[in-house]
N, C-alpha and C positions, 0 to 999 in steps of 0.2 A: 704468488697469488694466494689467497685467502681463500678455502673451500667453503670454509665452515659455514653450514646455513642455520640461519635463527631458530630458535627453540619456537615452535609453535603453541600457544596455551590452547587449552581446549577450554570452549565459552561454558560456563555453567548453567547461562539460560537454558531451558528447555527448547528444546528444535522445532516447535510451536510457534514461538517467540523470537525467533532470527528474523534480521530483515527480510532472506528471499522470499522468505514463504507469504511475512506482510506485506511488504511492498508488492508483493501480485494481488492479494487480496484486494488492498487501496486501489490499483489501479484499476479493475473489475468495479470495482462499487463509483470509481470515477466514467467510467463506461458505462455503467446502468446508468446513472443521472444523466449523459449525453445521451444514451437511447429516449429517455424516458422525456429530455428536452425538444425530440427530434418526433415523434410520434403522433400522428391527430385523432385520437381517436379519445381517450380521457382528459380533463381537464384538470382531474386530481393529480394524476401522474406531473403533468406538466408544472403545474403549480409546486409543487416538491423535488422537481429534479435538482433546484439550484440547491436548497438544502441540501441534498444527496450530493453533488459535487463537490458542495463545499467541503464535509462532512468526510471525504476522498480524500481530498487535498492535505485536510488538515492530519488526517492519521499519515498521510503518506510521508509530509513534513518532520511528524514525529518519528514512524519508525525508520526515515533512514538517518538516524540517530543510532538504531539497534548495533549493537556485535552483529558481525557477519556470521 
């Protein structure tokens, strides 16, 4: 059997810019937009939650693209 384990590269993004750290963020700002869909009390808020979600979505899309 073959022990050897793969060389591991270390990512050069900044640790800022990893997926774990955005893909929580996105999911958070996809959360606010459902609070902010689910709430009666502003009309402003409501009115903009779908932007917001959308807005979620679409980075979340993106960064799980990132290096891990």
């Amino acid at each position: 059997m073959n022990t050897i384990q793969p060389i591991k590269r270390k990512s050069r993004w900044p640790a800022w810019a990893r997926r774990g750290l955005m893909e929580n963020i996105a999911t958070a700002i996809i959360a606010i937009g459902f609070l902010m869909l689910f709430q009666p009390f502003a009309l402003s808020l409501y009115s903009y939650s779908f932007v917001t979600m959308l807005a979620g979505t679409a980075m979340f899309i993106i960064v799980s693209k990132f290096p891990e």
